[in-house]
TORKOL-4160 file (C-alpha; in steps of 0.2 Angstrom, whole numbers, padded with zeros to 4 digits, m for minus):
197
<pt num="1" X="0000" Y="0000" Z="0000"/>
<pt num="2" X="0006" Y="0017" Z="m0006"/>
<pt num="3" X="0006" Y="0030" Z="0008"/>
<pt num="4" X="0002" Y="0049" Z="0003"/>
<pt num="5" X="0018" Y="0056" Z="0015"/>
<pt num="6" X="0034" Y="0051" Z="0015"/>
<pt num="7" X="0037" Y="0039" Z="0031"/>
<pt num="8" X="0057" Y="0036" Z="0038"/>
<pt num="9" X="0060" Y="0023" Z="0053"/>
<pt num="10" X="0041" Y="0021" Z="0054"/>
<pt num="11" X="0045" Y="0005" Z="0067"/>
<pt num="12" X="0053" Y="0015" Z="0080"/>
<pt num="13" X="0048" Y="0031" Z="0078"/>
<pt num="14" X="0041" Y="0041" Z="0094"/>
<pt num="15" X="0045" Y="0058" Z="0088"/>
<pt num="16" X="0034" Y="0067" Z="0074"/>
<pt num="17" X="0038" Y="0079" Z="0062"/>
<pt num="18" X="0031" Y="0088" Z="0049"/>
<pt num="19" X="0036" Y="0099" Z="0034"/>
<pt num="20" X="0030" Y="0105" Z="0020"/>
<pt num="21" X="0032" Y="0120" Z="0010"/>
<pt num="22" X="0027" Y="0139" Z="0017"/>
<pt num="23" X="0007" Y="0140" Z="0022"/>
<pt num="24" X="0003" Y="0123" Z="0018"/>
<pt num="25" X="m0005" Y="0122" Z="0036"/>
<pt num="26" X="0007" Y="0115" Z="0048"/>
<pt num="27" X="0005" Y="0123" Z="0060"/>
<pt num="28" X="m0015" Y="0122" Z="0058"/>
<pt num="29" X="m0011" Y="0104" Z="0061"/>
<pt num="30" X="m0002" Y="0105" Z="0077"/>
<pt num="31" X="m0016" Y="0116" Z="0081"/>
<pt num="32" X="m0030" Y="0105" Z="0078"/>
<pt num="33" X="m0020" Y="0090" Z="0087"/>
<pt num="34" X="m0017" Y="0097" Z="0102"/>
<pt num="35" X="m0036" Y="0101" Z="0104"/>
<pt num="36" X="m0037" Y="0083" Z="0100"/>
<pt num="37" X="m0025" Y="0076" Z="0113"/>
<pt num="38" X="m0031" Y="0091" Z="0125"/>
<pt num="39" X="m0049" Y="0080" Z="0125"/>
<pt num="40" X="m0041" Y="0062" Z="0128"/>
<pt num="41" X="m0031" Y="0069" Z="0141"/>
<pt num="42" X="m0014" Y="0066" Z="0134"/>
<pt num="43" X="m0004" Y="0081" Z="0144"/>
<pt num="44" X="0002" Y="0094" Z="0129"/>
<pt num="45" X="0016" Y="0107" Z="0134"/>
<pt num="46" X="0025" Y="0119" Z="0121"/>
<pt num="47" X="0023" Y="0132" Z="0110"/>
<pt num="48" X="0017" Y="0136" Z="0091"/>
<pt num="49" X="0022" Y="0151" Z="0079"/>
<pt num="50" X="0010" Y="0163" Z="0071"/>
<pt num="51" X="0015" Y="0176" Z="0060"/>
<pt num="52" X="0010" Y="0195" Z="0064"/>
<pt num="53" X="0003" Y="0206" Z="0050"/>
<pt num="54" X="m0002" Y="0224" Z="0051"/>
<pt num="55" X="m0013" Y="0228" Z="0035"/>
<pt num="56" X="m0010" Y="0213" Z="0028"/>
<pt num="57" X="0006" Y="0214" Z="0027"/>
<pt num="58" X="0018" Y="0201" Z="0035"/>
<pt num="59" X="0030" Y="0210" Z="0049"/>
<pt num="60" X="0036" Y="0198" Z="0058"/>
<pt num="61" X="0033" Y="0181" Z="0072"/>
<pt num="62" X="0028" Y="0177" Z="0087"/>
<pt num="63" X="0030" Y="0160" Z="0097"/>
<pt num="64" X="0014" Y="0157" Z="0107"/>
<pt num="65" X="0012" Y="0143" Z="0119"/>
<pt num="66" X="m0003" Y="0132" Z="0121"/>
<pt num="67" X="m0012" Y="0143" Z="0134"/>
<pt num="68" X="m0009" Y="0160" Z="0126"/>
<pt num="69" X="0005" Y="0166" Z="0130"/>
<pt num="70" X="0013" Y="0179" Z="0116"/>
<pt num="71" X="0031" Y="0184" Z="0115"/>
<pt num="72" X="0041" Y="0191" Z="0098"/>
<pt num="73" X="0051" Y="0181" Z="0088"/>
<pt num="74" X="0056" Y="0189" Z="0076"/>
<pt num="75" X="0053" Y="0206" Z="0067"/>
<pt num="76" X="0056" Y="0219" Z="0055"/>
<pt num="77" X="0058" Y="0233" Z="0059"/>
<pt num="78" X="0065" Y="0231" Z="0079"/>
<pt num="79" X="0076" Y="0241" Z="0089"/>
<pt num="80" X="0085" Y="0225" Z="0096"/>
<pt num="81" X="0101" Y="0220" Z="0090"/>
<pt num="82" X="0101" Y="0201" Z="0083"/>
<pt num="83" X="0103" Y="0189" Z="0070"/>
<pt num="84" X="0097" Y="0192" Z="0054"/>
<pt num="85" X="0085" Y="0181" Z="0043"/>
<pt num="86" X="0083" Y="0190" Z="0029"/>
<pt num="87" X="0074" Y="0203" Z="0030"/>
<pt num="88" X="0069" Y="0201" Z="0049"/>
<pt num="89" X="0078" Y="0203" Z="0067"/>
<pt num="90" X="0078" Y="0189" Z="0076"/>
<pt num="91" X="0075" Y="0194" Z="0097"/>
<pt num="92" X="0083" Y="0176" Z="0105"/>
<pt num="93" X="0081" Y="0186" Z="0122"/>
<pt num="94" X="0062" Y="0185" Z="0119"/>
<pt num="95" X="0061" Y="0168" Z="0111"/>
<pt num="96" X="0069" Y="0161" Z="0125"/>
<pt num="97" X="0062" Y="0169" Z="0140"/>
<pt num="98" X="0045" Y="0160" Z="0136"/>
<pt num="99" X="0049" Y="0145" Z="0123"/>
<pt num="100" X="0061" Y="0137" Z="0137"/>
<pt num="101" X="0050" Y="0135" Z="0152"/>
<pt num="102" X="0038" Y="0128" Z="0141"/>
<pt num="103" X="0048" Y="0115" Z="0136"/>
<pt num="104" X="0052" Y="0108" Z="0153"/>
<pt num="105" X="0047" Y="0092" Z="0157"/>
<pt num="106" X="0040" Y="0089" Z="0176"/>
<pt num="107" X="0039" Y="0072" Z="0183"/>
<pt num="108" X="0038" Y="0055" Z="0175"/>
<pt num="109" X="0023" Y="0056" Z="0165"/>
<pt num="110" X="0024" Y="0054" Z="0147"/>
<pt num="111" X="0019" Y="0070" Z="0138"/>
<pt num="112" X="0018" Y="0077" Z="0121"/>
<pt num="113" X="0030" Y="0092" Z="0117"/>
<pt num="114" X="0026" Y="0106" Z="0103"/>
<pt num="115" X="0038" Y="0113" Z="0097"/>
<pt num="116" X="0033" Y="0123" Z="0081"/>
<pt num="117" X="0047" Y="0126" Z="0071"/>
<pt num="118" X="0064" Y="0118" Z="0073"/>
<pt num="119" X="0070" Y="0131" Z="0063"/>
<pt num="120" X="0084" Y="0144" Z="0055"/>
<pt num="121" X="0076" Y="0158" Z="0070"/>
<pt num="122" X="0073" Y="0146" Z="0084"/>
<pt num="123" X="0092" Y="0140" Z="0081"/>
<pt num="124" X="0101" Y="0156" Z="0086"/>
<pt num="125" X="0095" Y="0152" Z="0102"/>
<pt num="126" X="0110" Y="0136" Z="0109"/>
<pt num="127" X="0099" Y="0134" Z="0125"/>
<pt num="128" X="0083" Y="0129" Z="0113"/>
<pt num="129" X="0094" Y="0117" Z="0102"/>
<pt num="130" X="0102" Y="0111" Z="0117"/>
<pt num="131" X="0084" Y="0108" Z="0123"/>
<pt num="132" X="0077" Y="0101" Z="0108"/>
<pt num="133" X="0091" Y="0086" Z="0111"/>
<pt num="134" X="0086" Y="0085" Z="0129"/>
<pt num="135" X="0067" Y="0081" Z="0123"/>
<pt num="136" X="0075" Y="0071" Z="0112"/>
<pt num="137" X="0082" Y="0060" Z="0120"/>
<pt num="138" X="0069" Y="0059" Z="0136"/>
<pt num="139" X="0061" Y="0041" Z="0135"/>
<pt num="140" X="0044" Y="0048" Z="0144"/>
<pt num="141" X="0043" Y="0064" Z="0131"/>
<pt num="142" X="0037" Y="0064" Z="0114"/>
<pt num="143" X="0040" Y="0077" Z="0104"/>
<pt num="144" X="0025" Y="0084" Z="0087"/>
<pt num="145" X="0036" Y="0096" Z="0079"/>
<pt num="146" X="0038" Y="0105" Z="0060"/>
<pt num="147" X="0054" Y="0106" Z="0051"/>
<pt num="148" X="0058" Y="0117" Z="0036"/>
<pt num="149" X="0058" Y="0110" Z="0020"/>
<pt num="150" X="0075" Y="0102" Z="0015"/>
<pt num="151" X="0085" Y="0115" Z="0005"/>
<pt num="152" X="0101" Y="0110" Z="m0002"/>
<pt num="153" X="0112" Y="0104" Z="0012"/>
<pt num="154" X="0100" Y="0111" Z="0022"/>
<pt num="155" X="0101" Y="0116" Z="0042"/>
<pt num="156" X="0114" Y="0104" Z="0051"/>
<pt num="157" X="0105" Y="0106" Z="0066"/>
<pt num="158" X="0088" Y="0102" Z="0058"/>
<pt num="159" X="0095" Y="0087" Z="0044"/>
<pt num="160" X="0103" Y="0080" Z="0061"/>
<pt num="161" X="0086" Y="0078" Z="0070"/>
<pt num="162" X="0077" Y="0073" Z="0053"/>
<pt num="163" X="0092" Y="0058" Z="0052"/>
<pt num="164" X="0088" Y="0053" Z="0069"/>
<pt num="165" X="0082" Y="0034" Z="0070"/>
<pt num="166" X="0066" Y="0037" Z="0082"/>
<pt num="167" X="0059" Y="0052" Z="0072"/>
<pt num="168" X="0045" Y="0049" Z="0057"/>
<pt num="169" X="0044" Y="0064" Z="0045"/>
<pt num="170" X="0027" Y="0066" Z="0037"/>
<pt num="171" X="0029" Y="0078" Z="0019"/>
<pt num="172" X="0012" Y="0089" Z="0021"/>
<pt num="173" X="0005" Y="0096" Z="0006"/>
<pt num="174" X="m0014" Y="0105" Z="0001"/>
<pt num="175" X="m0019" Y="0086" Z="m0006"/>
<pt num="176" X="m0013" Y="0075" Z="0007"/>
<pt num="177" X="m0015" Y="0086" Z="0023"/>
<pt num="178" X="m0034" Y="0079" Z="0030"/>
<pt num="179" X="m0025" Y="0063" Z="0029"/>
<pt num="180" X="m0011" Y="0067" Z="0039"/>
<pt num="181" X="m0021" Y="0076" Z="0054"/>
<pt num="182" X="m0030" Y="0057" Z="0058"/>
<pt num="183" X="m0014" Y="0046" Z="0053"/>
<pt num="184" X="m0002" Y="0059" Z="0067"/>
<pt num="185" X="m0019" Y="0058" Z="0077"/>
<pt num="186" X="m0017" Y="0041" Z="0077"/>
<pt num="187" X="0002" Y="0036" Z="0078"/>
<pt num="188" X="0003" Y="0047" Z="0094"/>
<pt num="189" X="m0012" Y="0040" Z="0104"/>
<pt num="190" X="m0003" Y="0023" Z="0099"/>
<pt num="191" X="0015" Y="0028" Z="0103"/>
<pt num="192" X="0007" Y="0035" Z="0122"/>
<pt num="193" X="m0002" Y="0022" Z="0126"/>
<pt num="194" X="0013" Y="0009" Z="0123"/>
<pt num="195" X="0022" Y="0020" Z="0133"/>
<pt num="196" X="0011" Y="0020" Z="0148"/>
<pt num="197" X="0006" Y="0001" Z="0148"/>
């Protein structure tokens, strides 16, 4: 049976990622997964990114986290001193101050960590890549992630995470993107439940 998205180390996969080219709806999917996990009780911690427009127009990001909390990512035009990506400022100080608490794990139940992107901004920040590895390699955390899309050589940092043997990449596109929302859906409450039996 042909599957609709690519599928790597699909037997001992426990983390998820997806990709997918620019406003294809990744990050609607995480969305609409943690709503899902929230109602079977599967404990969700982590944050999502949201672009910020002022008349229509595209001026920058935020990292939110899964009860509401807002903090810049990147923007602009900003009076911080950062890295650059393209045209934008990244503000690592801000990222981190909300985006690394989140990600702290408490106690030995298994829990699902968002982490939306693992990407050129968020990888200024060491603490968060250091992080990232931390989750990783936590046998009672999962983590339901996105990725940019492959470009070139691409992002050491990310291509080392996308190699990984216990991560399953899912290729999200306009076609196939219903499909993938029940299949992730799916794998996680699986993955949890074989966890916690």
């Amino acid at each position: 049976m042909q599957s609709s998205q690519k599928q790597k180390h699909v037997g001992h996969a426990k983390h998820l990622l997806l990709t997918g080219p620019p406003c294809v709806g990744k990050t609607t999917l995480v969305q609409k997964i943690c709503g899902k996990l929230r109602d079977t009780g599967i404990p969700v911690i982590g944050f999502y990114t949201q672009e910020l427009r002022q008349e229509k127009q595209r001026v920058g990001f935020d990292i939110i986290s899964l009860d509401g909390r807002q903090s810049p990512l990147a923007r602009i035009s900003s009076n911080i001193r950062g890295p650059k990506v393209g045209k934008y400022t990244v503000d690592v100080a801000s990222f981190e101050s909300l985006a690394l608490p989140l990600l702290t794990t408490k106690g030995e139940e298994t829990q699902i960590c968002v982490v939306d992107e693992i990407g050129k901004m968020e990888l200024f920040s060491d603490r968060f890549k250091r992080k990232v590895i931390d989750i990783l390699d936590d046998r009672k955390c999962f983590i339901l992630g996105t990725i940019p899309v492959k470009k070139g050589n691409g992002i050491p940092f990310v291509e080392s995470v996308r190699s990984r043997s216990d991560v399953r990449v899912f290729d999200v596109s306009f076609l196939n993107r219903d499909s993938v929302l029940d299949e992730l859906l799916q794998t996680i409450i699986t993955i949890t439940s074989a966890r916690t039996n």
